[in-house]
C-alpha positions as CSV (number, residue, x, y, z in Angstrom):
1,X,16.9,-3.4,7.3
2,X,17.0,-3.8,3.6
3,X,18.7,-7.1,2.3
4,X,18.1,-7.4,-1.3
5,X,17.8,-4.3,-3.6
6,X,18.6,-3.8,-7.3
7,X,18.8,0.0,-8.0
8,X,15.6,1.3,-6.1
9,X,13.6,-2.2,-6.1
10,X,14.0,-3.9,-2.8
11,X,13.1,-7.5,-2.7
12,X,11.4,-8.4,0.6
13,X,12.2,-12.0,2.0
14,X,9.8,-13.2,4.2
15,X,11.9,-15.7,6.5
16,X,10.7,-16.1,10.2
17,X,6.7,-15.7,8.9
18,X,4.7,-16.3,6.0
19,X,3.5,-12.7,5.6
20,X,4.9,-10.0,7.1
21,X,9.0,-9.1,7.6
22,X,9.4,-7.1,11.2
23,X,12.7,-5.0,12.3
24,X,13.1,-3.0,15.9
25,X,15.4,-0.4,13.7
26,X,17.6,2.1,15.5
27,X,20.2,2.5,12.6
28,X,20.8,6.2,11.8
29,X,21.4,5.7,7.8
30,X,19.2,7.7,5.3
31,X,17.3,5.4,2.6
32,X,17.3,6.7,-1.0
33,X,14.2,6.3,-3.0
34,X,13.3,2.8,-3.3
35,X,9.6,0.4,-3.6
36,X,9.1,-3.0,-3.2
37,X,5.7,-4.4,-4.5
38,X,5.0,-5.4,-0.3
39,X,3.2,-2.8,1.8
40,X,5.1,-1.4,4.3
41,X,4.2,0.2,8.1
42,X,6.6,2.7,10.1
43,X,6.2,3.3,13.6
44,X,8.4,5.8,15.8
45,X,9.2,4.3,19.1
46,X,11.7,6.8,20.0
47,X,12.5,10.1,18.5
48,X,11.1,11.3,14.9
49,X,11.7,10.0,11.3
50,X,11.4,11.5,8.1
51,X,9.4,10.0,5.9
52,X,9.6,11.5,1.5
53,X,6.2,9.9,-0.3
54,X,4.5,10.7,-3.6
55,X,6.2,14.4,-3.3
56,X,4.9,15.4,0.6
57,X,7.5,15.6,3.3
58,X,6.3,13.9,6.7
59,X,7.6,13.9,10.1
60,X,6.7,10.8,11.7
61,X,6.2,11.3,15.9
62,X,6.2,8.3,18.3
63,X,3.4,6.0,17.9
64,X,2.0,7.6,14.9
65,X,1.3,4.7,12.1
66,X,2.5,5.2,8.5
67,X,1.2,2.4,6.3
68,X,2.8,2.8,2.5
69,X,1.1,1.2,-0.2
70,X,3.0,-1.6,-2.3
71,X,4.8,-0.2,-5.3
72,X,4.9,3.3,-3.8
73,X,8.3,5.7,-4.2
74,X,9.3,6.8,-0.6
75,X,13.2,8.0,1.0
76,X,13.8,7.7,4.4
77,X,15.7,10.0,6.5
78,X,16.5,8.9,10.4
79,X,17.8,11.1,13.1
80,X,21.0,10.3,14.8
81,X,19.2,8.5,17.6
82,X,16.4,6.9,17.4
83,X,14.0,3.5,17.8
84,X,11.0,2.5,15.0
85,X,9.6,-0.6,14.0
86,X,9.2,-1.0,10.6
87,X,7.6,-3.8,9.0
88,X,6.4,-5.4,5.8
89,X,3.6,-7.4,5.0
90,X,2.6,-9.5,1.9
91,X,-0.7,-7.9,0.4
92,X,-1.1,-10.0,-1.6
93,X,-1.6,-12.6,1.2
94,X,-3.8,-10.5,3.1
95,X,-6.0,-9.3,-0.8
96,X,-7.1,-13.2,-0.4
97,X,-9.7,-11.6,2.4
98,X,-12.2,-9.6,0.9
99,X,-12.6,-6.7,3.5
100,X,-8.9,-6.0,3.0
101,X,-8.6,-5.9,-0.6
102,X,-10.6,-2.9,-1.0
103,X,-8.4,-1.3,1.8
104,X,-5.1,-2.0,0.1
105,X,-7.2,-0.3,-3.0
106,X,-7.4,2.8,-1.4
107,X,-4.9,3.0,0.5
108,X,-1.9,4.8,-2.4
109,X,0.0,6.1,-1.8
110,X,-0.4,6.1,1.9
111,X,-2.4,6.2,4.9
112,X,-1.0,8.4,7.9
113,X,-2.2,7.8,11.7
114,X,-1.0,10.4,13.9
115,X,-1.2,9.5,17.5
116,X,-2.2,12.9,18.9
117,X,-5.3,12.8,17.0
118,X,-6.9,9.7,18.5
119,X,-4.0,8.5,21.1
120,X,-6.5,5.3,22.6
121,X,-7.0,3.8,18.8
122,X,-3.5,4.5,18.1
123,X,-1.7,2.9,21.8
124,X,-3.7,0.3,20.5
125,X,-2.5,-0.4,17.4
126,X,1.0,0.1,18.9
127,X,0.3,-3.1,21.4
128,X,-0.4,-5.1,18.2
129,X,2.8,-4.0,16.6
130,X,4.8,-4.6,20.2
131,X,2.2,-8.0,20.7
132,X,3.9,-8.7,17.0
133,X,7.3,-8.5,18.1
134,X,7.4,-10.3,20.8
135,X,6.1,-13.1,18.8
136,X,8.5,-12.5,15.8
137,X,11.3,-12.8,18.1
138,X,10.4,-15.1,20.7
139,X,7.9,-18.1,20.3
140,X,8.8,-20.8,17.3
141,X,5.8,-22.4,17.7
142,X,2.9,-21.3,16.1
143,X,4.7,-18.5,15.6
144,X,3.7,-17.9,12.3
145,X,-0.3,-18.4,12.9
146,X,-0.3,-15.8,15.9
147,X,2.0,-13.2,13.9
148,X,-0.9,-13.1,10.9
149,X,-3.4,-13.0,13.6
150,X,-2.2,-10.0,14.9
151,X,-1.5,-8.6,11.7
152,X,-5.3,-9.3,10.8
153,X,-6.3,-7.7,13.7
154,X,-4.5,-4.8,12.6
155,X,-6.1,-4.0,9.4
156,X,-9.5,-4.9,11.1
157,X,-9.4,-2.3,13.9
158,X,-8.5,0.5,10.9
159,X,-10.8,-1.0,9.0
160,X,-13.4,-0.7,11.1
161,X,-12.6,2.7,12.7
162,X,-12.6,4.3,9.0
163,X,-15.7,2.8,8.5
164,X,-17.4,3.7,12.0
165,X,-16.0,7.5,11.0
166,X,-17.9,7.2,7.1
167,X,-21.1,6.1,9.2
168,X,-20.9,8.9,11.4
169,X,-21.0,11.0,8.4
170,X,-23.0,9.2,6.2
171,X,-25.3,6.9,8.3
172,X,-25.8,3.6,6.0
173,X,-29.1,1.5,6.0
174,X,-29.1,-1.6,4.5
175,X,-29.2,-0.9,0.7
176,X,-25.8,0.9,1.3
177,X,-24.4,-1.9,3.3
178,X,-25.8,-4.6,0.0
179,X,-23.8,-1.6,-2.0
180,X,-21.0,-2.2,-0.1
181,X,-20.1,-5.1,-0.8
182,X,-21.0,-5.2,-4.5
183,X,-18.7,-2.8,-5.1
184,X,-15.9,-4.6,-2.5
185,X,-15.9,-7.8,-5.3
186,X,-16.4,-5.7,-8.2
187,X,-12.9,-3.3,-7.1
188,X,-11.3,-7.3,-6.7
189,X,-12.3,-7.9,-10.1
190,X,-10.9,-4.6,-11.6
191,X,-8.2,-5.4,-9.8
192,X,-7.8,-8.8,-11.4
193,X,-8.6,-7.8,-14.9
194,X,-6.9,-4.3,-14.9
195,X,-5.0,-4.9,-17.9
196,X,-7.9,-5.8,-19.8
197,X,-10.3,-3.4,-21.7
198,X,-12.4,-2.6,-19.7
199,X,-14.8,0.2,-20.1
200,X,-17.1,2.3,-17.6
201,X,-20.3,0.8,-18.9
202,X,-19.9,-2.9,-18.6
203,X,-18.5,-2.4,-15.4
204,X,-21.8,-0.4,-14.4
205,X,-24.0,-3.2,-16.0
206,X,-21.6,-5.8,-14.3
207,X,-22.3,-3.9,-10.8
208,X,-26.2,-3.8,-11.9
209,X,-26.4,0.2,-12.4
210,X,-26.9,2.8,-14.6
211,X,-23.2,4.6,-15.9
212,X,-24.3,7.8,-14.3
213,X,-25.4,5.9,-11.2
214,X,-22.3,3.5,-11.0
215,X,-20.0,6.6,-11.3
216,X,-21.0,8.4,-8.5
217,X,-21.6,5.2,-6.3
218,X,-17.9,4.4,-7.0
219,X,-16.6,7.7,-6.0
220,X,-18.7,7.7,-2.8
221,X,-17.9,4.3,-1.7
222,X,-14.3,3.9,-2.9
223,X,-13.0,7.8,-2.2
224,X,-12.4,7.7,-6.1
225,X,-13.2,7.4,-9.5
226,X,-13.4,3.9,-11.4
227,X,-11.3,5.8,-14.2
228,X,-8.4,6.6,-11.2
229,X,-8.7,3.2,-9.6
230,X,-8.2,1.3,-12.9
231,X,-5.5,3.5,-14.1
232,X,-3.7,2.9,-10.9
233,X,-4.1,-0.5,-10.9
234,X,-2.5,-0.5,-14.3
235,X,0.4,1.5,-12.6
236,X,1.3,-1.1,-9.9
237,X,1.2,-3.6,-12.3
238,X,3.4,-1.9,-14.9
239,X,6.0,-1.1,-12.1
240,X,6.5,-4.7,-11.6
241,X,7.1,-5.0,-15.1
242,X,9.4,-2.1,-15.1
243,X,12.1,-4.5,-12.8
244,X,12.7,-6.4,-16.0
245,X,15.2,-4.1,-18.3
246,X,14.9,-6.4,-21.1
247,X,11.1,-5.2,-21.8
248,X,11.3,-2.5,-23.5
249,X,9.0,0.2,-22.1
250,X,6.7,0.2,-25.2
251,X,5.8,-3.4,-24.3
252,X,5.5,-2.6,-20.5
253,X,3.0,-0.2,-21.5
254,X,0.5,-2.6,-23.8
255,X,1.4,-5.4,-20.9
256,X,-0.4,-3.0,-18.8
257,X,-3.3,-2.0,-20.5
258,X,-2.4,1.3,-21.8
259,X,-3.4,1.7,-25.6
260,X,-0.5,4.0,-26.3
261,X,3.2,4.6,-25.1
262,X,2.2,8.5,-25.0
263,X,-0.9,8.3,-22.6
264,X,1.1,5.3,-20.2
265,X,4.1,8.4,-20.1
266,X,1.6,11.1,-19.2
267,X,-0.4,9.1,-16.6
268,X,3.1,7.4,-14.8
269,X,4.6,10.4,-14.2
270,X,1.5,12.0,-13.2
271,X,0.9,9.3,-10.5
272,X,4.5,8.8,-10.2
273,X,6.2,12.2,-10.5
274,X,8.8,10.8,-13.2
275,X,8.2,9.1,-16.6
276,X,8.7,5.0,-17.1
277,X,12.4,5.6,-18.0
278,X,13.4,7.9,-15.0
279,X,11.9,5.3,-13.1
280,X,13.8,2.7,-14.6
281,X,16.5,4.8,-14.6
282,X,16.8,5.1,-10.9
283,X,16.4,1.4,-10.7
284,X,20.1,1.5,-12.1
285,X,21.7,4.6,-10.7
286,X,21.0,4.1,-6.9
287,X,22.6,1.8,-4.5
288,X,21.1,1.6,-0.8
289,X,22.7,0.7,2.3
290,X,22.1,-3.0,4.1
291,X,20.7,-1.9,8.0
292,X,19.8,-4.7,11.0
């Protein structure tokens, strides 16, 4: 399954299509903890697997849907027998579509889908994956159009079922639809700029509200602060960073935004759950096993 890793960093090639990586995995072999800067989905076919992400233990069924964020710590431990697809996708491909880059924004460290909680949306999603490899390992031509289709058809149907569940709770009118997408190209910008200074109150007079106003909007639209979503922005990007052991961490840090090596410590291994140089650390230590 994994082809190319240095210490915990696994580089993802994307061969057969232009965004996403698929395997039909039934090796038994346990994964040490590793990240790779693509997302990542697991899905149970047969049997269980065990599943280690930003410190919570979970037991994956058959057909529930594990979707990892990119840049995200997770170990994998598989039973003796057993069947999953597990596949990666490119986001930044997919960020190039506006609905989807808020939902990569939230999505760390993970989303979880368990089947028994909605089994219809989630055979469904299942069909896409099987749809998806069926394609992957069959057709050549237009192969690679049909696999992204799917793939965008994916996201979509989550998309719109998380948002169909927010409306349910929170009916929105128009103005909160406008507010919507304000704040969709203003979490693309953040994202864009993350390592720049950027401070609550131009991004509220960016937006067009008031700091108090912004804040709460933010948190009610996003599922988190502006403060948390910058901040873990600035992590992703400073884990990329962190592959290259000839920057010292120092430099990592300002690279990333952080005013001080003291304050990037303290928030990474909050996020995290071990500082900058355990990270890096591990990225030398550990050695993970190749899998078809």
């Amino acid at each position: 399954m994994i082809e190319k890793l240095n210490g915990t960093t696994e580089t993802v090639d994307f061969t057969l299509a232009t965004a996403v990586r698929l395997y039909r995995n039934n090796t038994a072999e346990d994964f040490p903890l590793h990240w790779h800067i693509p997302g990542e989905i697991i899905c149970p076919i047969e049997s269980t697997y065990n599943v280690v992400i930003a410190g919570q233990s979970l037991t994956l069924m058959p057909r529930d849907i594990l979707i990892i964020g990119s840049s995200e710590l997770h170990s994998i431990t598989a039973p003796p027998e057993g069947l999953r697809y597990i596949l990666n996708f490119s986001t930044s491909f997919f960020e190039q579509f506006q609905d989807l880059s808020i939902f990569f924004s939230t999505l760390h460290p993970y989303k979880l889908l368990r089947h028994k909680e909605n089994p219809d949306f989630s055979d469904q999603l299942f069909a896409l994956l099987t749809r998806m490899e069926n394609e992957y390992f069959g057709q050549l031509v237009y192969r690679d159009c049909e696999i992204v289709s799917d793939m965008l058809h994916f996201f979509s149907l989550i998309g719109r079922h998380v948002h169909h569940q927010q409306q349910q709770q929170n009916p929105a009118g128009p103005k909160q639809q406008e507010n919507q997408k304000r704040f969709t190209e203003l979490c693309n910008y953040i994202s864009a700029h993350c390592t720049e200074n950027l401070s609550l109150e131009e991004l509220a007079s960016e937006a067009g509200f008031s700091k108090y106003h912004f804040a709460r909007l933010f948190k009610e639209m996003t599922g988190t602060t502006c403060h948390n979503f910058l901040l873990g922005q600035r992590i992703i990007y400073a884990k990329s960073l962190l592959v290259d052991f000839s920057l010292p961490i120092t430099e990592v840090a300002m690279r990333s935004g952080f005013n001080s090596l003291a304050t990037f410590n303290r928030i990474f291994k909050s996020q995290i759950g071990c500082t900058p140089s355990e990270f890096r650390k591990l990225g030398s230590e550990h050695t993970l096993p190749q899998c078809q």
